[in-house]
Steps between C-alpha positions, in 0.01 A plus 500: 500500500609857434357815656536848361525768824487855309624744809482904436646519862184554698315315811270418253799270309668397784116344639558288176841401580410450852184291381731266299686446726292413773327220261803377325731449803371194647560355169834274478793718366527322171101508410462852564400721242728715281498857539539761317518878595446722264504896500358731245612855484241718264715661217655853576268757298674597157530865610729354805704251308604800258726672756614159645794251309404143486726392789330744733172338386610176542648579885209653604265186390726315612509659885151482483438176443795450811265721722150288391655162581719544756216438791460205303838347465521531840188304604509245275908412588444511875217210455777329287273503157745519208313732182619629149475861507433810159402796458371668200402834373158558341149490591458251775173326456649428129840383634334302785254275283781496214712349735304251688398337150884529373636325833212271522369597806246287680422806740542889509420613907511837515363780753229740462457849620193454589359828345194419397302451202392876408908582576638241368270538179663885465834454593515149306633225688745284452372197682190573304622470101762172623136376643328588129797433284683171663494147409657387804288487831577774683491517915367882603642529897303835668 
């Protein structure tokens, strides 16, 4: 088995990471699942990017895809559960079901927000287009 564990770096992910772990630990060491953390940075806007070289651009998705899994790392080493970790830049719905059908994921958990429908509906959410767009089952922890 192979679970997918998008993080952005907020409670919300790390209830996900938390969740998975909490289910998966009991399991012997060599029939847990794989897992994968993944980070997605949106794109810098164009009007940024102009005044920026592509090293710069690179460093600073690069730091904050450091920053978003960090928590992460952390949690998941210190219950001793080994995981494969990217990060990509783009939008991260798209990258997120892209990459669960790529890797062959059985699972994506991921955490919500929690904002609501009307919010959620305006501000477009990301658990909401994986939930719309993914072929994988996805796990929503609140």
């Amino acid at each position: 088995m192979k679970i997918l564990l998008p993080v952005d770096g907020s409670p919300s992910s790390h209830r996900a990471v938390r969740y998975v772990i909490r289910h998966w630990s009991q399991v012997p060491e060599s029939s847990r699942p794989a897992l994968v953390l993944l980070h997605v940075d949106p794109p810098l806007s164009a009007g940024v990017t102009r005044y920026l070289s592509a090293g710069d651009i690179s460093r600073y998705h690069a730091s904050n895809a450091n920053t978003a899994l960090r928590t992460a790392r952390r949690t998941l080493a210190k219950a001793g559960h080994t995981f494969e970790e990217r990060h990509e830049v783009g939008d991260p719905a798209e990258a997120v079901t892209r990459l669960a059908s790529r890797l062959k994921c059985d699972l994506v958990a991921m955490g919500s927000h929690g904002w609501g429908a009307l919010l959620s509906l305006v501000l477009g959410s990301v658990v909401v287009k994986v939930l719309a767009h993914s072929r994988v089952p996805v796990l929503v922890v609140r």
